[in-house]
LODO-266201 format. One line per 2 residues: number of its first residue (from 1); their letters; for each residue x, y, z of C-alpha. Coordinates in Angstrom, 2 decimals, padded with zeros to 5 digits. Layout:
<kolfis>
NUM> A> X Y Z; ...
</kolfis>
This chain:
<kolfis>
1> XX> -008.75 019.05 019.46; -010.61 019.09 016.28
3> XX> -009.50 015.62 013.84; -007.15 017.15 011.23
5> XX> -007.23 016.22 007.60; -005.07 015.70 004.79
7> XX> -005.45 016.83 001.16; -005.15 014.36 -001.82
9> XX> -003.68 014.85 -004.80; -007.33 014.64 -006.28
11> XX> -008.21 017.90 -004.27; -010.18 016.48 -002.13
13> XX> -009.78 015.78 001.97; -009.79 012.62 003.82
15> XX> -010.49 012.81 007.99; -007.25 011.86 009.72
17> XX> -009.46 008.91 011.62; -011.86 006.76 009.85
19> XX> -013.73 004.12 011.20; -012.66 000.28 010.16
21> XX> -015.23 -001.67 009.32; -012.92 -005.31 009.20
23> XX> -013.70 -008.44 010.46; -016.84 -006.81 012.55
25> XX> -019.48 -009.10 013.00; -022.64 -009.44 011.33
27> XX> -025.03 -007.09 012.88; -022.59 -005.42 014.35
29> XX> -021.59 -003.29 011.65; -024.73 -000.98 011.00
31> XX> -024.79 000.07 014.87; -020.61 000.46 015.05
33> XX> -021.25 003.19 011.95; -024.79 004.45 013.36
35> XX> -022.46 005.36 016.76; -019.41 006.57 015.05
37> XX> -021.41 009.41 013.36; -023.01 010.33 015.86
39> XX> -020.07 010.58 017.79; -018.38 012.80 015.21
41> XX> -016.99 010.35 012.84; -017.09 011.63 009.05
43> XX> -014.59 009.22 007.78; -015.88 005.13 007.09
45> XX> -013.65 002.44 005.59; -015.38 -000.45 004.12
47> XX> -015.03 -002.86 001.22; -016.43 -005.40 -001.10
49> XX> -014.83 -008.54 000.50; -015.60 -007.43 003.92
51> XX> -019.18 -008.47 003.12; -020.62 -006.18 005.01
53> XX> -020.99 -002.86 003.01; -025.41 -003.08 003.00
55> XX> -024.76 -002.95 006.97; -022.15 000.28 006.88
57> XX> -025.64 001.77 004.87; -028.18 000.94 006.94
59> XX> -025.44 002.51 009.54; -025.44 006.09 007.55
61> XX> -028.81 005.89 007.26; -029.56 005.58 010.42
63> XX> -026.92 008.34 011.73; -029.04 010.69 009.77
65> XX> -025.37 012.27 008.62; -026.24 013.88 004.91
67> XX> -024.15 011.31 002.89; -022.37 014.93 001.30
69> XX> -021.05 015.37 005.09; -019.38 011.48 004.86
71> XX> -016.12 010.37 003.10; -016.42 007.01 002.04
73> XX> -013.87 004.46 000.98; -014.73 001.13 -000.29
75> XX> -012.34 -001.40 -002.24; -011.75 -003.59 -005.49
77> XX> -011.43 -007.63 -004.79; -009.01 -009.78 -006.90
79> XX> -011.67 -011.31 -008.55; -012.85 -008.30 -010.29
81> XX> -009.45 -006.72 -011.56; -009.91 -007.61 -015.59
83> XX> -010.79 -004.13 -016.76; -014.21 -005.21 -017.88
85> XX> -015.24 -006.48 -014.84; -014.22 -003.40 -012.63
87> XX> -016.99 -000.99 -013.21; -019.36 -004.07 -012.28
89> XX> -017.64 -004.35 -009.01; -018.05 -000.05 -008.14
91> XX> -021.44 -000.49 -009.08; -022.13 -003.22 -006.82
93> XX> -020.57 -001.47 -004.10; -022.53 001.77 -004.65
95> XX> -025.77 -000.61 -004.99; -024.88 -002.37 -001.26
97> XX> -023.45 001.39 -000.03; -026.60 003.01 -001.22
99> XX> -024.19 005.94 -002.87; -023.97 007.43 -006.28
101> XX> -020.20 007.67 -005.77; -017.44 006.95 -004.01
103> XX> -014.79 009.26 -002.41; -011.87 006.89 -002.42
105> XX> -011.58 003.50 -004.00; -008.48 001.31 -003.48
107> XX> -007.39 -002.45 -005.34; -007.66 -004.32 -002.40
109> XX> -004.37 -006.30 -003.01; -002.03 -006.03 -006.12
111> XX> -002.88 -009.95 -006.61; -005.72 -010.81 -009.17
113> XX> -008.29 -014.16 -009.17; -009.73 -015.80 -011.71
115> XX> -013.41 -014.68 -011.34; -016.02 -017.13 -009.81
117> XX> -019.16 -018.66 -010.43; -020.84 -015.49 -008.67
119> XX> -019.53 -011.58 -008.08; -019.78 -012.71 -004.63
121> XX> -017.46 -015.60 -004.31; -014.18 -014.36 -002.84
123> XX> -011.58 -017.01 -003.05; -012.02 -019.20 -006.33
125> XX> -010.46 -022.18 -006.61; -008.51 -023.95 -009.44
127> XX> -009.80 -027.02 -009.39; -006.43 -027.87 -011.31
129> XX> -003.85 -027.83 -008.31; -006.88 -027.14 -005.44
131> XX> -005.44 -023.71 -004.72; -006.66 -020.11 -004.61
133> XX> -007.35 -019.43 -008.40; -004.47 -016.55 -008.96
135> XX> -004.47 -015.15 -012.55; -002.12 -012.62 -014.17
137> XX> -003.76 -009.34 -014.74; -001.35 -006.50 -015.44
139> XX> -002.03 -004.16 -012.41; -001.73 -000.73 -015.30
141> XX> -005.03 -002.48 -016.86; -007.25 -002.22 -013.91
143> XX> -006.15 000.59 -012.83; -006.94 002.34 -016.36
145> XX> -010.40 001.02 -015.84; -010.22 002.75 -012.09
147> XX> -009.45 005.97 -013.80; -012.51 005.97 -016.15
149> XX> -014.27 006.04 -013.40; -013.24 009.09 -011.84
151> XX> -014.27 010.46 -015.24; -017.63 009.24 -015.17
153> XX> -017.60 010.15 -011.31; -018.60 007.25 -009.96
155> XX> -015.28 007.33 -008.07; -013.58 010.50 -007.03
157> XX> -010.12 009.86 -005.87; -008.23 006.17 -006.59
159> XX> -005.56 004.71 -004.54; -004.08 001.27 -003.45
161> XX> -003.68 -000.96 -000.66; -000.58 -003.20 000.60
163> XX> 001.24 -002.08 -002.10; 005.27 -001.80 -002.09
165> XX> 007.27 000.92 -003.46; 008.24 -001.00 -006.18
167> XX> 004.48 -001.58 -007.37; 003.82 001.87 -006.91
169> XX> 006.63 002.84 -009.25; 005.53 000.51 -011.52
171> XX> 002.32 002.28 -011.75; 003.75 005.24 -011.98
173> XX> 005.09 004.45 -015.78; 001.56 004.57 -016.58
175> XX> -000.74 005.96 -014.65; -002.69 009.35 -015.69
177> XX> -004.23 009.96 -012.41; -001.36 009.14 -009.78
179> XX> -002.29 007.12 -006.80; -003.55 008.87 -003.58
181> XX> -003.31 006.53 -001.07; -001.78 003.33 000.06
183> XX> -003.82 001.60 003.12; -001.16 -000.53 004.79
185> XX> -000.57 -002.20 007.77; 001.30 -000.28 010.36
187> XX> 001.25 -000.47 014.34; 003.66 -000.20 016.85
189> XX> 005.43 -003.50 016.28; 005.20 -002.88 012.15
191> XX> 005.75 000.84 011.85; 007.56 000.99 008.43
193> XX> 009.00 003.97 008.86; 011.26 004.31 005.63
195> XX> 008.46 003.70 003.51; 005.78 005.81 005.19
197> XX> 008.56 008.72 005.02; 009.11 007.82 000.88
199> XX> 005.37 007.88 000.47; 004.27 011.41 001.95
201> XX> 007.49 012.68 000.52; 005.89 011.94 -003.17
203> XX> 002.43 012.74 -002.16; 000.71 010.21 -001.35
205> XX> -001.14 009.59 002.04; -000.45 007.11 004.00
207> XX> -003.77 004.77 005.49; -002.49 002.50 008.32
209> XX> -005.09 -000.70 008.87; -004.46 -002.81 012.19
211> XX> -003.15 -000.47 013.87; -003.69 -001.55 017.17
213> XX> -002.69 -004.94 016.51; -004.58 -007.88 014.76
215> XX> -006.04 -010.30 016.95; -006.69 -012.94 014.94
217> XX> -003.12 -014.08 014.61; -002.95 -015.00 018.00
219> XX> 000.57 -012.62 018.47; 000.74 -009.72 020.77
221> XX> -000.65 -006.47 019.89; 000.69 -002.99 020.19
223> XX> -002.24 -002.26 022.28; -001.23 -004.15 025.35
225> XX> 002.61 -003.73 025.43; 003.26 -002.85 028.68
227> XX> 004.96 000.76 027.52; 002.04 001.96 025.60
229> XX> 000.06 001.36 029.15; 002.79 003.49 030.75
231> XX> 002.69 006.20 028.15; -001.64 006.00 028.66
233> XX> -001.07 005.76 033.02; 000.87 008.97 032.99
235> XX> -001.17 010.86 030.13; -005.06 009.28 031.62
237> XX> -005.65 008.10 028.31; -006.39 004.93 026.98
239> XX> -003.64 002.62 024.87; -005.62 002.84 022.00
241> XX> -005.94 006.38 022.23; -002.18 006.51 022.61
243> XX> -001.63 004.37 019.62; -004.37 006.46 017.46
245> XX> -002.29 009.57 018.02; 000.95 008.68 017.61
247> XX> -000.02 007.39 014.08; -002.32 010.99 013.71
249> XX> 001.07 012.56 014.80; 002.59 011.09 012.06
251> XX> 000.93 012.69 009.44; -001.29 008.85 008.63
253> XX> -004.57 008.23 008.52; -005.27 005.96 010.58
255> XX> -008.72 003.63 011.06; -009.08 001.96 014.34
257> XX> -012.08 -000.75 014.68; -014.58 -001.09 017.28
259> XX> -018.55 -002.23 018.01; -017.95 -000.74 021.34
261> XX> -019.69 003.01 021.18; -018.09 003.86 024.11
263> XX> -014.85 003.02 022.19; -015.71 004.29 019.28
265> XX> -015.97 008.02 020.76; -013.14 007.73 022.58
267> XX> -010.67 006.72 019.90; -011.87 010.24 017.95
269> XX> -010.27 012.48 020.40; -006.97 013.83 019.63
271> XX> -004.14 015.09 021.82; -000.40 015.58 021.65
273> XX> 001.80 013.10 022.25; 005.16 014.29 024.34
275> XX> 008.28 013.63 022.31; 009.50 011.26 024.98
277> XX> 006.45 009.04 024.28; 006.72 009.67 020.55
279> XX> 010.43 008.06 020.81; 009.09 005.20 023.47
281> XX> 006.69 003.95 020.91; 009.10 004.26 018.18
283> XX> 011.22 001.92 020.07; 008.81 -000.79 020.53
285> XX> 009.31 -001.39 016.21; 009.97 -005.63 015.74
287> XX> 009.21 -005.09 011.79; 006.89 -007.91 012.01
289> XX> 004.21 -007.98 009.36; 001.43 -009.88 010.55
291> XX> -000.87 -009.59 007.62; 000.30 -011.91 004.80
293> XX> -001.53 -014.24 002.83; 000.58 -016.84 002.22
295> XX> -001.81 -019.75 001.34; -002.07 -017.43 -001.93
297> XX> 001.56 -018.41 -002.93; 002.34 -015.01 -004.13
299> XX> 005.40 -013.02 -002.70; 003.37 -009.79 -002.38
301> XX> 006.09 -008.08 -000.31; 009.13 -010.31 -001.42
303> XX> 009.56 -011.09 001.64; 009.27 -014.75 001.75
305> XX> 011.10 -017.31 -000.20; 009.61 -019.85 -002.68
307> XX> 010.20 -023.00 000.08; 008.44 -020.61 002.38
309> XX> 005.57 -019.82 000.11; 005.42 -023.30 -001.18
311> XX> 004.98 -025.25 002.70; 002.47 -022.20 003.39
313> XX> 000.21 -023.45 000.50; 000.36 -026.87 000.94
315> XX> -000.57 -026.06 004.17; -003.43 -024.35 003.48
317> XX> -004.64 -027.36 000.86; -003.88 -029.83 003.81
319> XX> -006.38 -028.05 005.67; -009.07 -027.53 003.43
321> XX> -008.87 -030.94 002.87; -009.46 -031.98 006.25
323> XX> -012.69 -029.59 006.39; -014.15 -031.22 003.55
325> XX> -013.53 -034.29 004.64; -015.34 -033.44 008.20
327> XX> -018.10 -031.65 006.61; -018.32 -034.94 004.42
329> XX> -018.29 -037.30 007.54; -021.24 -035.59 009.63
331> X> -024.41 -037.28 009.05
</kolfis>
């Protein structure tokens, strides 16, 4: 089965699989993109803070893909979301993608940081209460300065990431050029199914990141529950695969990671799902976001409470402190 697309509201397409290009290791990255090409891929996910956006070039490049053939999404970092410092972050990106435009561009996170020393430093801090430098930035400013970049076409279609309804509605009130997308996290165990339905119902597509599971919390992963390795036995697929369709059969666009190229070709081939697995994944739901910053202090999904938010920073600062002081002790 050929990958389907969807349409955005900007008239353009977006490849129902993309490849994810977070948390891949350096070096990694240009031969993960190279491979996924080759294999078929037209669809790569990157971004600024992922520090690794000269690699996903050197990746086209080496595919030998025309860059026309290629839809490529990168993303705006907190620190860059005054208005007059967004264009500066596109053209950075376009410098390290080696593009002349982007076809989607997301904010990264509707949280804003005070900007650092460098355009490169990602987490600034305020050397005031030791914490990650938040700042207020209306989220309608940057965004204006999002849109006058689709004029100018450096950017073609805009969107969000880990946005909630409410910000999106918010956005709304203002916005000339309504957002496309929202990349958020969804996998079996976090399948948010009320919002995902409210989304495409107003026309926007719906980008699921993690969504085999994210390893780095140490929690289990969609990928190895024990049903989605039934569902694979019977059908002689692979759990990812399993887990890549059932989001495709949900009408979301969904970008699974891997350095593997074996992998990699294998998580491009669609197939239909039986409605009895369709309903045995949809069972396996625990509504457990993994993905939160806490240490940020923000309530980005108001889901936490202040206590909550409050131990999770002084956490955080507790354990900075102790890596300074390490890093201080070593001779």
């Amino acid at each position: 089965m050929a990958v389907k697309s969807h349409k955005l509201n900007s008239g353009y397409t977006i490849p129902a699989i993309g490849l994810g290009t977070w948390q891949s290791k350096p070096n990694e990255v240009a031969r993960a993109v190279e491979s996924a090409l080759k294999a078929g891929y037209r669809h790569i996910d990157a971004a600024e803070c992922y520090d690794n956006q000269s690699e996903v070039a050197a990746g086209i490049k080496a595919s030998g893909i025309d860059r026309s053939e290629i839809f490529v999404t990168s993303k705006l970092w907190n620190t860059h979301h005054k208005p007059e410092d967004v264009e500066i972050a596109v053209n950075i990106t376009l410098r390290d993608l080696q593009v002349d435009y982007l076809d989607l561009y997301l904010i990264h996170w509707p949280v804003a940081f005070q900007k650092g020393a460098t355009d490169e430093e990602r987490f600034p801090i305020n050397p005031e209460n030791e914490q990650v430098h938040v700042i207020d930035v209306p989220i309608e400013d940057t965004w204006k300065a999002m849109e006058a970049l689709v004029r100018k076409g450096k950017i073609r279609t805009i969107g969000v990431s880990n946005f909630t309804q409410e910000k999106i509605e918010r956005l709304w009130e203002t916005a000339t050029i309504k957002p496309a997308v929202n990349q958020i996290e969804i996998h079996p165990y976090f399948q948010q199914s009320t919002f995902v339905k409210w989304m495409q119902e107003k026309g926007i597509v719906v980008e699921a990141y993690s969504p085999l599971g994210n390893n780095i919390y140490n929690l289990p992963r969609g990928v190895d529950d024990p049903k989605i390795h039934e569902i694979a036995a019977r059908l002689g697929k692979q759990p990812a695969q399993v887990i890549i369709n059932w989001a495709v059969q949900r009408n979301i666009v969904v970008l699974p990671k891997s350095v593997t190229p074996e992998r990699i070709a294998a998580n491009l081939e669609t197939f239909e799902l039986p409605k009895d697995a369709m309903d045995l994944i949809s069972s396996l739901d625990r509504n457990h976001r993994y993905n939160f910053p806490a240490r940020l202090g923000v309530n980005i999904f108001g889901e936490k409470t202040e206590e909550e938010l409050r131990r999770s920073v002084e956490e955080w600062k507790a354990a900075q402190r102790k890596l300074r002081n390490s890093a201080a002790s070593k001779p």
